[in-house]
N, CA, C and O atoms as CSV, one atom per row, in Angstrom:
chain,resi,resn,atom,element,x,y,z
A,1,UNK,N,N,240.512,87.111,-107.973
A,1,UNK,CA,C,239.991,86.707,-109.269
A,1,UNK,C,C,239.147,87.844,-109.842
A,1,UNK,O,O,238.267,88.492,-109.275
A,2,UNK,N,N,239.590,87.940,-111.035
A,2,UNK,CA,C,238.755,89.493,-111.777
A,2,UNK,C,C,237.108,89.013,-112.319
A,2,UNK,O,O,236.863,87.919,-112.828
A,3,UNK,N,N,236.436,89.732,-112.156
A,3,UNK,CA,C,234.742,89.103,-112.211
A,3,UNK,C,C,234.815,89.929,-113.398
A,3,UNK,O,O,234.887,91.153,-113.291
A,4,UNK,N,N,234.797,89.136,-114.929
A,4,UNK,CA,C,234.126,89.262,-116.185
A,4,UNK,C,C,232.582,89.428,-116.564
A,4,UNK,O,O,232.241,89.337,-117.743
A,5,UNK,N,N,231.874,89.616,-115.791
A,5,UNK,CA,C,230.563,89.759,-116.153
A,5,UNK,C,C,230.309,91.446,-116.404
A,5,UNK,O,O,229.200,91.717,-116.865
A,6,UNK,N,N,230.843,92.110,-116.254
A,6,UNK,CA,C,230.509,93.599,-115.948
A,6,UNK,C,C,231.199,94.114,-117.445
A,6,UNK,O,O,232.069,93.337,-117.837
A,7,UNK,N,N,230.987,95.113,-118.200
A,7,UNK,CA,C,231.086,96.108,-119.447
A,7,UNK,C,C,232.245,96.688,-118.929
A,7,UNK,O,O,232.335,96.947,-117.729
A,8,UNK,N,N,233.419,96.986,-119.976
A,8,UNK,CA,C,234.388,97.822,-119.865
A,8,UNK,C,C,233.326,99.151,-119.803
A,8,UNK,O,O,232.344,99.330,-120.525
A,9,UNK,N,N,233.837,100.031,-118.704
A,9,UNK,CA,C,233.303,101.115,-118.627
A,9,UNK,C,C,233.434,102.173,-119.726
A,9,UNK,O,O,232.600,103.073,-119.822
A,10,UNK,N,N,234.648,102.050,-120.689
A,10,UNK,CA,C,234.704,103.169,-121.394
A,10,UNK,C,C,234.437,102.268,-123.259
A,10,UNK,O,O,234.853,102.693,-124.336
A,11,UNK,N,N,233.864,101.361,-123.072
A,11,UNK,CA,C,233.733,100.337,-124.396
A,11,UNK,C,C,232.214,100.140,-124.314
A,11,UNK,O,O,231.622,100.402,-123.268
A,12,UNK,N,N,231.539,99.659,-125.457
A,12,UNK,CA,C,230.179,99.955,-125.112
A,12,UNK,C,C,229.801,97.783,-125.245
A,12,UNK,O,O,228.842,97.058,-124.979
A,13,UNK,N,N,230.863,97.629,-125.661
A,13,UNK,CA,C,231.006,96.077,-126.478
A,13,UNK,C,C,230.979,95.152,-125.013
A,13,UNK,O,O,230.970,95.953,-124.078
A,14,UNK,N,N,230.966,93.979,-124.603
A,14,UNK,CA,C,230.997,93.282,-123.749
A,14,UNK,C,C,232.082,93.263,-123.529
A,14,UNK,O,O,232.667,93.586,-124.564
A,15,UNK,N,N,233.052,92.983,-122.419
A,15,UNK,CA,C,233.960,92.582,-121.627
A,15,UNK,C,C,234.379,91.555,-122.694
A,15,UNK,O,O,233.497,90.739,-122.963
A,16,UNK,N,N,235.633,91.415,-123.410
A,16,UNK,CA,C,236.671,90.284,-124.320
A,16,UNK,C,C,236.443,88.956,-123.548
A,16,UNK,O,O,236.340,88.022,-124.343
A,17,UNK,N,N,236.337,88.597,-122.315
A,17,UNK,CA,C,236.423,87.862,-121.606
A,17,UNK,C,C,234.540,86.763,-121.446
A,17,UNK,O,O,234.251,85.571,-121.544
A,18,UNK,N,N,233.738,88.059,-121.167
A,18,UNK,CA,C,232.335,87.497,-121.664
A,18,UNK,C,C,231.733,87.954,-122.762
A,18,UNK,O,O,231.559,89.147,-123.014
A,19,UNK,N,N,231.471,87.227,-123.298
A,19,UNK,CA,C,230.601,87.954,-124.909
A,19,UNK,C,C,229.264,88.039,-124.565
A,19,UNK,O,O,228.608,88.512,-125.493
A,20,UNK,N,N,228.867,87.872,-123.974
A,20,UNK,CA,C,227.383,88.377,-123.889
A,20,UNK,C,C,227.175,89.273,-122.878
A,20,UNK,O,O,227.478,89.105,-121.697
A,21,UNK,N,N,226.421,90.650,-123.582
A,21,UNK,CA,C,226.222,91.540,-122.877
A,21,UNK,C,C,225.161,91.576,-121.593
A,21,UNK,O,O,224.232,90.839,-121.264
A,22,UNK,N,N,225.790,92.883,-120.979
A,22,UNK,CA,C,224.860,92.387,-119.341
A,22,UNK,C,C,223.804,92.807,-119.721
A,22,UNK,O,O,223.771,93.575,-120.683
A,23,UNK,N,N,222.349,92.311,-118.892
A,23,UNK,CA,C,221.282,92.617,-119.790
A,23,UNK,C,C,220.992,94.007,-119.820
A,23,UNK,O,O,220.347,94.421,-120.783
A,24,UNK,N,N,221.467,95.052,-118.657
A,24,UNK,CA,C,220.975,96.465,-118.296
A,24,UNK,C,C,222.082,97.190,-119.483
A,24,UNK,O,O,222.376,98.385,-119.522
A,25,UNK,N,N,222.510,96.273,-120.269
A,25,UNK,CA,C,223.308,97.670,-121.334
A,25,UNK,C,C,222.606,98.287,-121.960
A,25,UNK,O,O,221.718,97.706,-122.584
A,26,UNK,N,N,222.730,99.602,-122.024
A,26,UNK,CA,C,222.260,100.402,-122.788
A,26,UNK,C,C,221.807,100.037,-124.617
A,26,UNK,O,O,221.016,100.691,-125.297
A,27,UNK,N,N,222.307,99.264,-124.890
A,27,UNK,CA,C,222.374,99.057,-126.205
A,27,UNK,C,C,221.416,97.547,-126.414
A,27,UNK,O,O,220.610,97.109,-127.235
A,28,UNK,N,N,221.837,97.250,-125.579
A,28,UNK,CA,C,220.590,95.477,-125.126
A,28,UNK,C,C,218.921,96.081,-124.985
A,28,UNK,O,O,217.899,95.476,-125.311
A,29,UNK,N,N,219.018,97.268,-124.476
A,29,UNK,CA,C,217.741,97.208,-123.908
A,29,UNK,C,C,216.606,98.142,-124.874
A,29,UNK,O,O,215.379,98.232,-124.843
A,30,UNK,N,N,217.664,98.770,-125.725
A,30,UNK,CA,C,216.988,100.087,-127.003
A,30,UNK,C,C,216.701,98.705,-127.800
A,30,UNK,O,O,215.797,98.895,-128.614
A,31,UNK,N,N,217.170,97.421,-127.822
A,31,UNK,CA,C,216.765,96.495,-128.453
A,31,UNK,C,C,215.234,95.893,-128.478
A,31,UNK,O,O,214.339,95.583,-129.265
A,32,UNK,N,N,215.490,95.933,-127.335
A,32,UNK,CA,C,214.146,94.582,-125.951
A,32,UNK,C,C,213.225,95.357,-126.034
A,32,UNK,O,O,212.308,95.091,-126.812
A,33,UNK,N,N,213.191,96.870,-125.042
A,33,UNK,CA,C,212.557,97.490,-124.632
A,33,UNK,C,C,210.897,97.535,-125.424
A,33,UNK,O,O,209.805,97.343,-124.888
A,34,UNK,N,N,211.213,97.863,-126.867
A,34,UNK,CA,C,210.093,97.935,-127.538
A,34,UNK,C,C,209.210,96.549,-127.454
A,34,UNK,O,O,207.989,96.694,-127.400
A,35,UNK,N,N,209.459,95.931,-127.447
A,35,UNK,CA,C,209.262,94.650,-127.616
A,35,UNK,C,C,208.091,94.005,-125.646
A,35,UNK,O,O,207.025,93.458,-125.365
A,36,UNK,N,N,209.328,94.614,-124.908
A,36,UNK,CA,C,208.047,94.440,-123.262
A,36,UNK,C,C,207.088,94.940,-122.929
A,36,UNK,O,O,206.431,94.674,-121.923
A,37,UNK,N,N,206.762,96.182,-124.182
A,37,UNK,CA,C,205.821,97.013,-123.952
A,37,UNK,C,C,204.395,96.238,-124.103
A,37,UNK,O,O,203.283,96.546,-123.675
A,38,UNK,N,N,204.911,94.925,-125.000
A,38,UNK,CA,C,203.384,94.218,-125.755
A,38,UNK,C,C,203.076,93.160,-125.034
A,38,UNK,O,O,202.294,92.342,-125.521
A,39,UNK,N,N,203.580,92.967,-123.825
A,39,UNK,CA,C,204.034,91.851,-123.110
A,39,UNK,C,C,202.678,92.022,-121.986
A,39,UNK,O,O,202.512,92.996,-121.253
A,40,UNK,N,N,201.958,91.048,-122.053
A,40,UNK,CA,C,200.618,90.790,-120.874
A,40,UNK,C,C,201.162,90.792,-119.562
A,40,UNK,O,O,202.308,90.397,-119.345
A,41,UNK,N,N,200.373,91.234,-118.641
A,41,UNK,CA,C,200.377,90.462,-117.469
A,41,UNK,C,C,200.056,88.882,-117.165
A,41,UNK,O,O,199.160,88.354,-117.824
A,42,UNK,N,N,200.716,88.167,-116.251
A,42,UNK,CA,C,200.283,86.622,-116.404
A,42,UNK,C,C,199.191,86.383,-116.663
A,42,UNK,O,O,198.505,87.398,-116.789
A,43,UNK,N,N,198.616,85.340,-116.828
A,43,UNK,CA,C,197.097,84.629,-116.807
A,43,UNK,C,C,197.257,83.540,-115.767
A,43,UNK,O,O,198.333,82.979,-115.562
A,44,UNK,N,N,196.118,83.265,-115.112
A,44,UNK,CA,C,195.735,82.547,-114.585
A,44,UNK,C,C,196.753,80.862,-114.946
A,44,UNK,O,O,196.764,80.750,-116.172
A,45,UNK,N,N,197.165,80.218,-114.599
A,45,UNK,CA,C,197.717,79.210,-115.731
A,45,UNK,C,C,197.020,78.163,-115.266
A,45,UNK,O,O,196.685,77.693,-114.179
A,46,UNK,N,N,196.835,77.815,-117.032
A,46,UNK,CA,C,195.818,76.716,-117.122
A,46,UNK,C,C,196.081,75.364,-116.436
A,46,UNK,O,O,197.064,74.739,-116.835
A,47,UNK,N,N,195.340,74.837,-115.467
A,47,UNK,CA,C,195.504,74.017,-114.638
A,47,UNK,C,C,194.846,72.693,-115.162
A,47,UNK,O,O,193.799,72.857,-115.789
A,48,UNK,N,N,195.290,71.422,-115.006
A,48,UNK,CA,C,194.680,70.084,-115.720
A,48,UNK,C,C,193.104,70.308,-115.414
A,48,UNK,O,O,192.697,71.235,-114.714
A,49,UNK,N,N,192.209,69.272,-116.071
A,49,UNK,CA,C,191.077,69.061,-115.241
A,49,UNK,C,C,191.099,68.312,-114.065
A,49,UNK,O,O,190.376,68.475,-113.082
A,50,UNK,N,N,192.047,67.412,-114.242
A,50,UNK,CA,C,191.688,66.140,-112.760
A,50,UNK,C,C,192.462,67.362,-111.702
A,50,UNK,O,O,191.906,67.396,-110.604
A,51,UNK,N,N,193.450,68.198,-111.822
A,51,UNK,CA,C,193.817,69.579,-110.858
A,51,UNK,C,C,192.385,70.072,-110.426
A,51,UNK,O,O,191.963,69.949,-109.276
A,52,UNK,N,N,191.742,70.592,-111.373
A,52,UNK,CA,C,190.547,71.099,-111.245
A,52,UNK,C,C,189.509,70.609,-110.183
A,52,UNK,O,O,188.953,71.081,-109.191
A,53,UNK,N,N,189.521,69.324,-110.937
A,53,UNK,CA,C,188.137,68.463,-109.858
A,53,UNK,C,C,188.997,67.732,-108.737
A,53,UNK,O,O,188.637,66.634,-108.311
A,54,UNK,N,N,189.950,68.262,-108.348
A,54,UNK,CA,C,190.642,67.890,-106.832
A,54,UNK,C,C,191.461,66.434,-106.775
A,54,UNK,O,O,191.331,65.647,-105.838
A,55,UNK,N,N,192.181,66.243,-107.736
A,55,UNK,CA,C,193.038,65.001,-108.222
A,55,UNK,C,C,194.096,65.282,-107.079
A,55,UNK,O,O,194.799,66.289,-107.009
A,56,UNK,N,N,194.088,64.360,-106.314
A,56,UNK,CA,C,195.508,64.734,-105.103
A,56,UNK,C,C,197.121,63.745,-105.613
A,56,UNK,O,O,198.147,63.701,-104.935
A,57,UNK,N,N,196.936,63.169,-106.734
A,57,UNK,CA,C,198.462,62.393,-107.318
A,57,UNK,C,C,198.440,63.319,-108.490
A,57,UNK,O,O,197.464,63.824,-109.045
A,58,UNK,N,N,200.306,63.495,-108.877
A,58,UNK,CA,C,200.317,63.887,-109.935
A,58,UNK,C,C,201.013,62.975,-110.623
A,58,UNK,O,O,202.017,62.395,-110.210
A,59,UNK,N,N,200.394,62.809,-111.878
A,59,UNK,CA,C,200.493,62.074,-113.266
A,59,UNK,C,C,201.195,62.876,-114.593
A,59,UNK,O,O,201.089,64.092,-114.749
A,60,UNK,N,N,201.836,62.092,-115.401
A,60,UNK,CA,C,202.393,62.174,-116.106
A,60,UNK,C,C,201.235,63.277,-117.637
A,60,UNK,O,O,201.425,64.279,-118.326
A,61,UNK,N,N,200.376,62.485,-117.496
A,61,UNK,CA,C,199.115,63.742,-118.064
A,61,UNK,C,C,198.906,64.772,-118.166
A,61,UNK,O,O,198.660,65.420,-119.184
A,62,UNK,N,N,199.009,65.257,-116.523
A,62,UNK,CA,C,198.797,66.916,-116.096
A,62,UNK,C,C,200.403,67.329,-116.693
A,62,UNK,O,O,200.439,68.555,-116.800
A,63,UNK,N,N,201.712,66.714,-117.106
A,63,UNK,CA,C,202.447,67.319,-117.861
A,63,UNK,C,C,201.763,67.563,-119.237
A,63,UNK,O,O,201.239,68.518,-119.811
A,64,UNK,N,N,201.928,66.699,-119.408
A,64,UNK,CA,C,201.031,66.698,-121.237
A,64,UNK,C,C,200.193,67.818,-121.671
A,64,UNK,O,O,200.448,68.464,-122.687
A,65,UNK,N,N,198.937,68.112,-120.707
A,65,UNK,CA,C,198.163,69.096,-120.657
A,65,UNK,C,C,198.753,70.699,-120.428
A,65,UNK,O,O,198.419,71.794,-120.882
A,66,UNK,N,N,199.551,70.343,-119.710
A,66,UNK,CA,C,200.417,71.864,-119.560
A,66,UNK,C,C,201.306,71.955,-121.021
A,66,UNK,O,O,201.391,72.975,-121.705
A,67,UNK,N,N,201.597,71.359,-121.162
A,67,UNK,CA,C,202.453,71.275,-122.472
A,67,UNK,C,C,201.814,71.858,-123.734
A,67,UNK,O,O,202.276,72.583,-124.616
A,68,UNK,N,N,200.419,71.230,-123.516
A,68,UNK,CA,C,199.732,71.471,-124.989
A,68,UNK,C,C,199.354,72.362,-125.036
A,68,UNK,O,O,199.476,72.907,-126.133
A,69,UNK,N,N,198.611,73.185,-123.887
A,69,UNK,CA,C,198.414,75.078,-122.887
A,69,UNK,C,C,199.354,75.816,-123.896
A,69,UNK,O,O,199.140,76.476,-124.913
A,70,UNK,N,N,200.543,75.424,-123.175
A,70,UNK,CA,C,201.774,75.963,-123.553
A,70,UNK,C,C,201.705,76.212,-125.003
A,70,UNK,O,O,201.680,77.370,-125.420
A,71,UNK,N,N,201.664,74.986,-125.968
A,71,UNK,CA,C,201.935,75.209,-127.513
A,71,UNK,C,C,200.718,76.024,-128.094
A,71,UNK,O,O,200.844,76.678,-129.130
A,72,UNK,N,N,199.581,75.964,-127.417
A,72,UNK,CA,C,198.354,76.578,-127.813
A,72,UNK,C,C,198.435,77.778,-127.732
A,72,UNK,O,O,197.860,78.521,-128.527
A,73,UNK,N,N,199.154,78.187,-126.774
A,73,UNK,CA,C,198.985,79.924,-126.214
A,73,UNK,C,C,199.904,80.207,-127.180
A,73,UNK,O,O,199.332,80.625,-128.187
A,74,UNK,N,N,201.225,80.149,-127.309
A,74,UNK,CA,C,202.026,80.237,-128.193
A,74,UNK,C,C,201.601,80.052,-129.536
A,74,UNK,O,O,202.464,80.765,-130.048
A,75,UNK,N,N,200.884,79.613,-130.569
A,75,UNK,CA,C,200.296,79.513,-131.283
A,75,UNK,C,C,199.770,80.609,-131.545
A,75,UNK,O,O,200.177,81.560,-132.212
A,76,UNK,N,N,198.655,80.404,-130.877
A,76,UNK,CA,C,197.265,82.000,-130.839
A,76,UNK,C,C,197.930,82.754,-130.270
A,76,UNK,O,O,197.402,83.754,-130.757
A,77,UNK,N,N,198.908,83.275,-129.419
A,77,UNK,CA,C,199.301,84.459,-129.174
A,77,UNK,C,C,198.195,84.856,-128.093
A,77,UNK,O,O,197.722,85.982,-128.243
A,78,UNK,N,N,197.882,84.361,-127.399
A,78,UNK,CA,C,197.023,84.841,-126.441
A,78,UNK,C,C,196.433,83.778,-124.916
A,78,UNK,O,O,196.846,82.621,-124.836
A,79,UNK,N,N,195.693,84.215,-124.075
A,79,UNK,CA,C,196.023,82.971,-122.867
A,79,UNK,C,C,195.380,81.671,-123.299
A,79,UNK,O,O,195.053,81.988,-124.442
A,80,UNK,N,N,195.022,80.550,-123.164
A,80,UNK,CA,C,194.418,79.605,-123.233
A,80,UNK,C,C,193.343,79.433,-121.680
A,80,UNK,O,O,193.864,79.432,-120.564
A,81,UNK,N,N,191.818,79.300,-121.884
A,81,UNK,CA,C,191.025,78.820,-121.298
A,81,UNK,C,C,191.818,80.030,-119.096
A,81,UNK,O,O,192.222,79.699,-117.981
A,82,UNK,N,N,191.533,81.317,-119.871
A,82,UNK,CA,C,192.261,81.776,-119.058
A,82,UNK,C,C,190.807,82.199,-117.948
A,82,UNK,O,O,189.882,82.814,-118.478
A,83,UNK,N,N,190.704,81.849,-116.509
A,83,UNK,CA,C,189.701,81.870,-116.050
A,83,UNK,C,C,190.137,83.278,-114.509
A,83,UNK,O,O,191.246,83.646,-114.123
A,84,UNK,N,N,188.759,83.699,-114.024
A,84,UNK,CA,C,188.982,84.501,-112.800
A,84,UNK,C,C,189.479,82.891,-111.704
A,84,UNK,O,O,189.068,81.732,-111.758
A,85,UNK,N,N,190.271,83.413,-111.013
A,85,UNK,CA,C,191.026,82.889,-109.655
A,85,UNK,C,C,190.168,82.759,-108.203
A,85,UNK,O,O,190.038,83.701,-107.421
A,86,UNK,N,N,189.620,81.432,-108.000
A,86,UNK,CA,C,188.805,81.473,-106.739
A,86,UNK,C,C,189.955,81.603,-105.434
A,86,UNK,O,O,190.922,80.965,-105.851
A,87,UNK,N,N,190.183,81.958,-104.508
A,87,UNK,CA,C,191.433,82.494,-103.647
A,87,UNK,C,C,190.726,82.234,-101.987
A,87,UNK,O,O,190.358,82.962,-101.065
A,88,UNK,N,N,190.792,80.850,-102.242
A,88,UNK,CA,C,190.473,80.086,-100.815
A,88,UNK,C,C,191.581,79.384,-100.540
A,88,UNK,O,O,192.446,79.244,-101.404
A,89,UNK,N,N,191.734,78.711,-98.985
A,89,UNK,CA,C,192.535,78.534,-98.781
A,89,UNK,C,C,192.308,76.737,-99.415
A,89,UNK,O,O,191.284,76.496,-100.053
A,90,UNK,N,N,193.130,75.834,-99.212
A,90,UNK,CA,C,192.841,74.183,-99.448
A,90,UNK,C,C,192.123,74.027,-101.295
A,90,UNK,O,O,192.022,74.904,-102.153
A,91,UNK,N,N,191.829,72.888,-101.334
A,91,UNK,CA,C,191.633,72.701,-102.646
A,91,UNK,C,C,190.013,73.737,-103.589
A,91,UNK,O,O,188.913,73.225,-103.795
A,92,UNK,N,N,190.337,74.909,-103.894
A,92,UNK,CA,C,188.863,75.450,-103.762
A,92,UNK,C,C,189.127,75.124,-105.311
A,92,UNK,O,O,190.206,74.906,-105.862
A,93,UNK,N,N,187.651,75.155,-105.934
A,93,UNK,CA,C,187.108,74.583,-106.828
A,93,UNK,C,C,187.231,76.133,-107.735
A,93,UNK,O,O,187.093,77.261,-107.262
A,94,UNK,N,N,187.601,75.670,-109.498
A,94,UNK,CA,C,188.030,76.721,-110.130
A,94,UNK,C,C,186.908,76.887,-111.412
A,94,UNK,O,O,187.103,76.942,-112.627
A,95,UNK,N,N,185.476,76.950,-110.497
A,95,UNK,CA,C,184.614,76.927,-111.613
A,95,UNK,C,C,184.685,77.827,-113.103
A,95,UNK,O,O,184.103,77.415,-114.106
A,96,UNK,N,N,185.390,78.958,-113.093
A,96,UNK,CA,C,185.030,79.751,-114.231
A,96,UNK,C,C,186.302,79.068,-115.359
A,96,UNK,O,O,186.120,79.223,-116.567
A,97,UNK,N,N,187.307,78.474,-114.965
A,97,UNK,CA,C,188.562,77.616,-115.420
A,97,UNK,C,C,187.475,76.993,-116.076
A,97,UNK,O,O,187.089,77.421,-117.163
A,98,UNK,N,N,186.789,75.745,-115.362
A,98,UNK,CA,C,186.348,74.473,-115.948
A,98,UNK,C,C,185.319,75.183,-116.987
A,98,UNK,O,O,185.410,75.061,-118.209
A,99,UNK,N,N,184.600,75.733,-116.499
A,99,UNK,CA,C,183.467,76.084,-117.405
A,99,UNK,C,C,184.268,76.692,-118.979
A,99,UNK,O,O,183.947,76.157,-120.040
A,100,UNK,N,N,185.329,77.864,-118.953
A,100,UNK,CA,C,186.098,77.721,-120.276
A,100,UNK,C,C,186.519,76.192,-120.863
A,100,UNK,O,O,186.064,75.770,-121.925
A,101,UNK,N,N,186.993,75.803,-120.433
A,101,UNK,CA,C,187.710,74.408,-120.529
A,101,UNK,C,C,186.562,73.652,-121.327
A,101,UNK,O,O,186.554,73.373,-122.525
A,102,UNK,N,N,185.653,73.407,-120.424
A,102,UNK,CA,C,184.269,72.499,-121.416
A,102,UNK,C,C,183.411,73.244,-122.311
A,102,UNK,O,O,182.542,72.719,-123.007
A,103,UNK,N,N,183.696,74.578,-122.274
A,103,UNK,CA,C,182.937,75.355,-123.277
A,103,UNK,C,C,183.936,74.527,-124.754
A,103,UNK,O,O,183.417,74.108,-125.789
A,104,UNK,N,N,185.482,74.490,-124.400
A,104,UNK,CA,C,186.171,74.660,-126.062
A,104,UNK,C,C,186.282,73.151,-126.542
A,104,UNK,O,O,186.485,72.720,-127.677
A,105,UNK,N,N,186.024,72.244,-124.937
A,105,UNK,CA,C,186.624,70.277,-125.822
A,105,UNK,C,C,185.084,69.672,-124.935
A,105,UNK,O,O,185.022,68.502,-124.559
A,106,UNK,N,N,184.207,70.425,-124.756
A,106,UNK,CA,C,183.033,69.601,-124.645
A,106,UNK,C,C,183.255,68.947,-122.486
A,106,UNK,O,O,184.235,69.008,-121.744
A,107,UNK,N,N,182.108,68.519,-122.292
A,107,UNK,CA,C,182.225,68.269,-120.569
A,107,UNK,C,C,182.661,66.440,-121.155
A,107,UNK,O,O,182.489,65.659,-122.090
A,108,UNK,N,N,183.420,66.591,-119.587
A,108,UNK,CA,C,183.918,64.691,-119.548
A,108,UNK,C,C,182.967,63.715,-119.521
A,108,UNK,O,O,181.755,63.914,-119.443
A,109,UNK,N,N,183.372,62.939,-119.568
A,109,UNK,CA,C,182.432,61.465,-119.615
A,109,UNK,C,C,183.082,60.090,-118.884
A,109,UNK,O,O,183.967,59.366,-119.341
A,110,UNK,N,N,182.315,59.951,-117.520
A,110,UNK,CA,C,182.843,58.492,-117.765
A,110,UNK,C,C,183.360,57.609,-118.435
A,110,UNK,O,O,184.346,56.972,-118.064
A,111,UNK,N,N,182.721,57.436,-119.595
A,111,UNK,CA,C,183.240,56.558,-120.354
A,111,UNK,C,C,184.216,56.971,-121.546
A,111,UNK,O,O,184.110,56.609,-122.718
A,112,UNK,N,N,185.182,57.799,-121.004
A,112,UNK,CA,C,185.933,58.593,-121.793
A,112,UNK,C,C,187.286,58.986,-120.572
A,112,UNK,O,O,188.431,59.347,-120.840
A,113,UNK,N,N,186.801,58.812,-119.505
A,113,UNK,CA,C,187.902,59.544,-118.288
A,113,UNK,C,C,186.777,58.527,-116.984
A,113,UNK,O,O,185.775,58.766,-116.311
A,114,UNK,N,N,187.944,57.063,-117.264
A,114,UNK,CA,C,186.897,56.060,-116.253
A,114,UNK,C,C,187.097,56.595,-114.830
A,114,UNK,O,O,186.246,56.408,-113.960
A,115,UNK,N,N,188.133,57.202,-114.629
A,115,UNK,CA,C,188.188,57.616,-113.141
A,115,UNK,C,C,187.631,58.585,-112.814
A,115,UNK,O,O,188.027,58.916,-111.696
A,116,UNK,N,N,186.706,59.417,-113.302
A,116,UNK,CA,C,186.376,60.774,-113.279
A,116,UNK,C,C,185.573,60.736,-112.234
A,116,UNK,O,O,185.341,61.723,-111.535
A,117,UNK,N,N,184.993,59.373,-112.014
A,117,UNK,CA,C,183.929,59.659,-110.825
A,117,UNK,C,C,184.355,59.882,-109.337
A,117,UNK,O,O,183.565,60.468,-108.597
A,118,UNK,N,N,185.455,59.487,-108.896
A,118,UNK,CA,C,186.335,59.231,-107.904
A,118,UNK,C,C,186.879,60.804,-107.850
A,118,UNK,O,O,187.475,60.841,-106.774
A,119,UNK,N,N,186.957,61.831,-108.324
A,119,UNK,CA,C,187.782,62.915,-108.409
A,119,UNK,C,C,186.573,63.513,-107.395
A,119,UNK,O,O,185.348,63.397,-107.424
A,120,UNK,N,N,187.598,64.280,-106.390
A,120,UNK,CA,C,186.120,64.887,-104.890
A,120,UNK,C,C,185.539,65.827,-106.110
A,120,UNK,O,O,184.589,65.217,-106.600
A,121,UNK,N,N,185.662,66.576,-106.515
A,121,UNK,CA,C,184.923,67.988,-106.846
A,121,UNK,C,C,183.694,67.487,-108.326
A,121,UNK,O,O,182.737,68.146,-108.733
A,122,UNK,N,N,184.064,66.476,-108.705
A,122,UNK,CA,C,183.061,65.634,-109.267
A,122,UNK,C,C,182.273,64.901,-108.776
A,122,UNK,O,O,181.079,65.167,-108.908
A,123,UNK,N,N,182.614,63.932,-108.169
A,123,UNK,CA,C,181.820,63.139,-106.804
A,123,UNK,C,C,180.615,64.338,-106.263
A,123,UNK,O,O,179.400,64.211,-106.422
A,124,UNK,N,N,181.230,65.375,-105.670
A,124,UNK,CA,C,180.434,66.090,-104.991
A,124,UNK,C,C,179.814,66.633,-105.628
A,124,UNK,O,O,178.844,67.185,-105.107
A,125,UNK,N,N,179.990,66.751,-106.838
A,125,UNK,CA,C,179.286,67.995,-108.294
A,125,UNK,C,C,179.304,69.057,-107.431
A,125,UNK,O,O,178.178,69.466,-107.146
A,126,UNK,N,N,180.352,69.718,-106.850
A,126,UNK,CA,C,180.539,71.106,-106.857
A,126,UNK,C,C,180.579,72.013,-107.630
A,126,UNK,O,O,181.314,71.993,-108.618
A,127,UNK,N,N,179.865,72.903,-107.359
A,127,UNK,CA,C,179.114,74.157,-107.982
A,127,UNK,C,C,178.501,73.640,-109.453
A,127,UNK,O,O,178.866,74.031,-110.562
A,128,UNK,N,N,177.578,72.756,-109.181
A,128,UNK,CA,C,177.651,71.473,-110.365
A,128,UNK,C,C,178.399,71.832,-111.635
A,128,UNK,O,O,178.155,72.442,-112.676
A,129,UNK,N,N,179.708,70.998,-110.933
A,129,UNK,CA,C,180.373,70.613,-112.128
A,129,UNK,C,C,179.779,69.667,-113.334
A,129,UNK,O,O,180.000,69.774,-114.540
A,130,UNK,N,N,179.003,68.762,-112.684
A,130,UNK,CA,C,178.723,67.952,-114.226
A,130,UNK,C,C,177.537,68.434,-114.896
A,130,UNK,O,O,177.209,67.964,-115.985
């Protein structure tokens, strides 16, 4: 069986067989190229709060929240609530995250997030979180 993914060697056009060019063509990449130069290194990615304060189920929420990250960064063109990385092993607590996070929508409230008290890294007010 003849493998269509590859450029006629002496044609600069895609293979008749696949129309889309391979991405290393010469002509794909005088395209792109300019364009990866403006391109960040990752950020940190923004993690829920109940992630944060040590939520061990995942909920349909922490999609939501990633989602809205997502449309936000995309928006502004830049990271959202992008924090330094604590790099312990088990659930370590992502104080400089949270502290962006409640700097831009204000700190939680019981009576706003009834379960909040139950979350360990709240409970414990690590590195006082509240």
């Amino acid at each position: 069986m003849q493998n269509n993914t590859h450029l006629h060697p002496h044609h600069p056009l895609p293979h008749p067989h696949h129309p889309l060019p391979h991405p290393h063509h010469p002509l794909l990449l005088t395209h792109i190229t300019p364009f990866l130069t403006h391109i960040s290194p990752p950020s940190l990615t923004p993690r829920a709060p109940e992630l944060l304060l040590g939520a061990k189920h995942y909920t349909p929420a922490i999609d939501m929240w990633a989602a809205g990250c997502i449309l936000a960064e995309l928006l502004m063109l830049r990271p959202l609530f992008q924090g330094e990385e604590v790099k312990q092993p088990g659930n370590a607590f992502q104080a400089d995250q949270w502290d962006r996070i409640t700097r831009v929508l204000g700190p939680p409230t019981v009576q706003m997030w009834p379960l909040l008290e139950v979350l360990p890294h709240w409970e414990s007010n690590t590195d006082n979180v509240r």
